[in-house]
C-alpha positions in Angstrom: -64.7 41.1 -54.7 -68.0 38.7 -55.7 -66.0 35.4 -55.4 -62.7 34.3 -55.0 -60.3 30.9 -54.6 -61.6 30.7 -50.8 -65.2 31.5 -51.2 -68.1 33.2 -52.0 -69.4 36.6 -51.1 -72.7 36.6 -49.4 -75.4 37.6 -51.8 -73.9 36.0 -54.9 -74.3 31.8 -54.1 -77.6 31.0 -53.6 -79.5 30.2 -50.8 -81.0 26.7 -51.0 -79.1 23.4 -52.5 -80.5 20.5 -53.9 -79.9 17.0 -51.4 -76.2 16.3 -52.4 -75.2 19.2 -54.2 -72.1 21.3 -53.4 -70.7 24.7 -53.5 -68.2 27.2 -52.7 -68.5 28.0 -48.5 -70.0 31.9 -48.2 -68.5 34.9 -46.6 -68.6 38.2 -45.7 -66.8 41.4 -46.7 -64.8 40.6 -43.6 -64.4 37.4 -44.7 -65.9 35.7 -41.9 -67.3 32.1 -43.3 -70.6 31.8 -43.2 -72.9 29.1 -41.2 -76.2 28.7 -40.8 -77.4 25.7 -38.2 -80.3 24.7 -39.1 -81.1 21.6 -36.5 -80.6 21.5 -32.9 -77.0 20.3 -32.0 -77.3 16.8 -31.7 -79.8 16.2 -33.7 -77.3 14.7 -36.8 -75.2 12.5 -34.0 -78.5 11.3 -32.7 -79.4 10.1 -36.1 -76.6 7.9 -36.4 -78.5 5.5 -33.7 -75.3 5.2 -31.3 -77.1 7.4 -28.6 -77.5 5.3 -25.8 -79.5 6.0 -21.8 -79.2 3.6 -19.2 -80.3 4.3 -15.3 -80.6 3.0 -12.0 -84.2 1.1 -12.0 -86.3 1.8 -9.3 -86.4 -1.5 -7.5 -82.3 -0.7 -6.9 -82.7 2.7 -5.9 -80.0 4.0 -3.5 -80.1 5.6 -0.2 -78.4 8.8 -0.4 -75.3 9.8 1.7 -73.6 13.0 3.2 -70.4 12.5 2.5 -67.7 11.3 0.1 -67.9 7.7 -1.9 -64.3 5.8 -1.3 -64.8 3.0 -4.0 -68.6 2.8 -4.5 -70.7 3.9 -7.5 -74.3 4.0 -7.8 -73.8 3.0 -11.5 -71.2 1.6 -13.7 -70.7 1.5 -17.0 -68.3 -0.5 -19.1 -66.9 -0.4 -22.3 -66.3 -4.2 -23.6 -65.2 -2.8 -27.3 -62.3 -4.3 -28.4 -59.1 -2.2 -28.5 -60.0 -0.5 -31.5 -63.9 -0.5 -31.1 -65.9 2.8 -29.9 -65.4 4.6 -27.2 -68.2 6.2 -25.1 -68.4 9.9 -25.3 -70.3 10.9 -22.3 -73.5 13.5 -22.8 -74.5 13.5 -19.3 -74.7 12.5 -16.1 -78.4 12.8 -14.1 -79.7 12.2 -10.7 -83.1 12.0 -8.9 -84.7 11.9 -5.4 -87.5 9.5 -5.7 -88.5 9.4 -1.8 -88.3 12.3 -0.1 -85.1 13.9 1.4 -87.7 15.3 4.3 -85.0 18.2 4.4 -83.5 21.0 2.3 -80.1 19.7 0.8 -77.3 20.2 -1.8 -76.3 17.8 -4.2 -73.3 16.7 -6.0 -72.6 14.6 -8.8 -68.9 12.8 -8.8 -67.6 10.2 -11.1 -64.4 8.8 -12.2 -63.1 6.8 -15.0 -60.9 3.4 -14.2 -59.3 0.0 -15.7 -62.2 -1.9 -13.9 -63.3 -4.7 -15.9 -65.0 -6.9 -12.8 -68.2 -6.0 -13.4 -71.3 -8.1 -12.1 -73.5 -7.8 -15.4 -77.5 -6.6 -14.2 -79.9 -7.7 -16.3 -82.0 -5.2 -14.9 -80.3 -2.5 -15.7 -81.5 -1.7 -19.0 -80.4 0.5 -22.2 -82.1 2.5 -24.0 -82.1 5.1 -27.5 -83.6 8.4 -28.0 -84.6 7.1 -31.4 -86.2 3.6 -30.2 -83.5 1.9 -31.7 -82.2 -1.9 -30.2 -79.1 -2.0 -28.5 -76.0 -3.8 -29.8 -72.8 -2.8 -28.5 -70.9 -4.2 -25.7 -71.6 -2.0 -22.6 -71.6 -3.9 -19.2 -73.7 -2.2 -16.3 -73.6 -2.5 -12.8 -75.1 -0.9 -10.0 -73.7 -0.2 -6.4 -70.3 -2.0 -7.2 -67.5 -1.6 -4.9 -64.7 -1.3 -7.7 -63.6 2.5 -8.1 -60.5 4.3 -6.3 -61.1 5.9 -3.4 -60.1 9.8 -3.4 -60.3 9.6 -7.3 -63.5 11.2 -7.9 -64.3 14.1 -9.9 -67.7 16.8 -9.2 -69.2 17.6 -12.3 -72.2 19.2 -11.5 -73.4 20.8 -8.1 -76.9 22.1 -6.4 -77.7 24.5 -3.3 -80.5 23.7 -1.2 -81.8 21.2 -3.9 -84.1 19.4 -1.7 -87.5 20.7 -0.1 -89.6 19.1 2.5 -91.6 17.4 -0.1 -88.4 16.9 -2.1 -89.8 13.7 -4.4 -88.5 14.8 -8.3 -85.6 17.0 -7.0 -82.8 16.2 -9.4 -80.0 17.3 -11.1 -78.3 17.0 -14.7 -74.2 16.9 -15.5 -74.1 18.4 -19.2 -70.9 16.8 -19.7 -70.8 17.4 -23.7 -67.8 14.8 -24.4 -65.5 16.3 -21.5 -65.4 12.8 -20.4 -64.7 9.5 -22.5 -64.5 6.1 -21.4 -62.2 4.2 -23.5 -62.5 0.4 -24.4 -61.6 -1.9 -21.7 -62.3 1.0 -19.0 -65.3 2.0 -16.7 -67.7 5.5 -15.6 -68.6 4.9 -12.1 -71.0 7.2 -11.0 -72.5 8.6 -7.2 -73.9 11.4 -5.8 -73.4 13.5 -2.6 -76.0 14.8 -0.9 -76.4 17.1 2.6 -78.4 14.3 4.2 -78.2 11.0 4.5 -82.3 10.6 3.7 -84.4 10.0 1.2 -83.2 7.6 -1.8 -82.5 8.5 -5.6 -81.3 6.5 -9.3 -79.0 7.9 -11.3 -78.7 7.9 -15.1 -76.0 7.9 -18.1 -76.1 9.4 -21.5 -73.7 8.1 -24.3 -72.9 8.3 -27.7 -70.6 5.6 -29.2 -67.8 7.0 -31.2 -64.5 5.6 -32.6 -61.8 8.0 -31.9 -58.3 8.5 -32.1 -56.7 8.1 -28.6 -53.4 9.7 -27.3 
């Protein structure tokens, strides 16, 4: 069969399209549909300019801790959309030693999402776009706030014997991929747990800001 209601067999469409042309999908004699990515992943979404970074700076770096947050995060982020503004799909969630742990150590990433809306705004906290674009949504950031639920919080990434002596750089990423999404008029708070209480760290947030259907 060359062609048929559903699509075209591969072979008979052709293989490049002018910018806004359209066609028939392709597929093979099992009639598997035919894709070809031809850009990284992201790379479309990313275009859109709703890609957002925001991290601990530096001068508010964190001394780490070996054991469980109760209702502390190193950094908070809210969403002050309206009700039916854009949520914040989360891309991922990154930590880094920046003074030396001065011992080999595991580390955790935990989070949670909440109703908080008492945010302290920092002015130092600052956003930032893969594409050097200007930010102007309504995200409220906060570091070390005192606002989450204690026993609420959620590992999402995890590290054995992360640290070395020197241990300046160690770090670790969350690749969250949208698995978590902070609705308007809710928070991300963010910490880390290390296996010594040395050493201090930032910690950073990836976003994209989507409007999406919720419940």
């Amino acid at each position: 069969m060359a062609e048929s209601a559903y699509g075209v067999v591969r072979g008979v469409s052709p293989s490049n399209y002018g910018e806004g042309s359209t066609s028939q999908i392709s597929i093979n004699s099992r009639g598997d549909q035919l894709v070809a990515q031809t850009l990284p992943a992201k790379t479309e979404l990313v275009a859109m300019q709703h890609s957002w970074n925001v991290a601990i700076p530096t001068a508010s770096k964190f001394t780490n801790v070996a054991d469980m947050p109760t209702t502390r995060s190193e950094l908070a982020l809210y969403n002050g959309e309206a009700g039916d503004g854009p949520s914040y799909v989360i891309d991922s969630v990154w930590y880094m030693c920046i003074t030396s742990i001065t011992a080999a150590s595991g580390i955790s990433i935990v989070y949670q999402v909440a109703k908080v809306t008492a945010l302290a705004e920092n002015l130092a906290v600052l956003i930032s776009s893969p594409t050097g674009a200007t930010y102007g949504g309504r995200a409220n950031k906060a570091v070390a706030t005192t606002t989450m639920t204690a026993n609420k919080w959620t590992s999402i990434a995890s590290a054995e014997g992360a640290g070395a002596v020197v241990s300046i750089g160690t770090g670790l990423v969350a690749h969250v991929d949208g698995g978590i999404i902070v609705p308007p008029g809710f928070t991300i708070g963010v910490n880390a747990v290390l296996g010594t209480a040395t050493g201090t760290s930032i910690m950073g947030i990836t976003w994209h800001e989507v409007k999406l259907a919720q419940g």
